[in-house]
N, C-alpha and C positions, 0 to 999 in steps of 0.2 A: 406412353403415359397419358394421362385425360384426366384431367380436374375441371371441377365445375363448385362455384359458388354461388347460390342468392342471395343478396341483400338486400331485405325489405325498408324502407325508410317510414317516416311518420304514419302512424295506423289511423284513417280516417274513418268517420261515420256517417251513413244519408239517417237522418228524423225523416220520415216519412207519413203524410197523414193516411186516412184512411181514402179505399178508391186506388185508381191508374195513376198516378202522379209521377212525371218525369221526372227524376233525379239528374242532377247538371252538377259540374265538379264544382263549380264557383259553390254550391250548397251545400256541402263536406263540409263537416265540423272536424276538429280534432277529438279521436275517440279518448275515452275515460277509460285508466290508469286498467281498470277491469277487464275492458273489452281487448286488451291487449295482450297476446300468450307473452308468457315468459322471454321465450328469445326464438320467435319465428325465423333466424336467419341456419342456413343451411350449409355444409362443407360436404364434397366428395370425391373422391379420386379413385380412381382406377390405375396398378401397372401391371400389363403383362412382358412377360419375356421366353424369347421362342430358341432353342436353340438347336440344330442338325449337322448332326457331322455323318459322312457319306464315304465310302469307304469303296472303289469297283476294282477287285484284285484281277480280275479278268472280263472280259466283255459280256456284256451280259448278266452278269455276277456280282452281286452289291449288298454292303451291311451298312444298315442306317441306325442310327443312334438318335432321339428326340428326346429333348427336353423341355418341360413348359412348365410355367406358374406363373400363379396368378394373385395378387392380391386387391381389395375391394375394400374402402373403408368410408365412412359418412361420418359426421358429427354434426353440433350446433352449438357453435361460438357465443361468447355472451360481446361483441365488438361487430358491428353492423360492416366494419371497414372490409373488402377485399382483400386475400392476401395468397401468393402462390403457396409461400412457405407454410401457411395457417391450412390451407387446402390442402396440403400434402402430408400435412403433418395427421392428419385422417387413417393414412396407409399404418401408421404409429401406433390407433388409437387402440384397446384391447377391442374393441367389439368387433374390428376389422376382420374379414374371411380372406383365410390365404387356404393356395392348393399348390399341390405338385401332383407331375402325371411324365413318368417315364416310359417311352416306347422304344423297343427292340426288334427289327427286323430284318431277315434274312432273305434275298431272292437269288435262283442260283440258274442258269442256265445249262440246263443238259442239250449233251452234244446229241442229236441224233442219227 
């Protein structure tokens, strides 16, 4: 499993005149109510699960059984705070993509 959050904190602004002017943090204003998106902060997670059973009746000779899925999910919290359970809770979300993919196969060893 892999989760990842960003939490952006106070939205600053550089006023800058016209011309090359170096912008320095100490010069950051705190941006207006406008220049700020709705809820910039970010949630996502990822779980896969792999599963193989193996099967050799004779040397040589093998049936494999594969199992995989996968689900992917993102959202954007209106709470700046970190949170595993909040990140996870993504995998939940309806927009989430989930897969399944079954594999089946046979190898047999002829005697020569």
């Amino acid at each position: 499993m892999f989760t990842e959050g960003v939490a952006y904190g106070d939205v600053l602004r550089a006023v800058v005149g016209p011309g090359r002017s170096t912008v320095q943090v100490e010069g950051l204003a705190r941006a207006t109510p406008a220049d700020v998106p709705a809820y910039p902060d970010q949630r996502a997670a990822d779980l896969s699960l792999n599963l193989v059973l193996r099967w050799e009746w004779r040397v040589g000779s093998k049936v494999y059984l594969a199992y995989t899925h996968q689900t992917s999910g993102a959202l954007t919290p209106n709470d700046h705070r970190l949170s595993l359970f909040r990140e996870t809770g993504a995998l939940m979300a309806p927009s989430a993509t989930r897969g399944d993919a079954v594999m089946f196969k046979i190898d047999l060893l002829a005697a020569l």
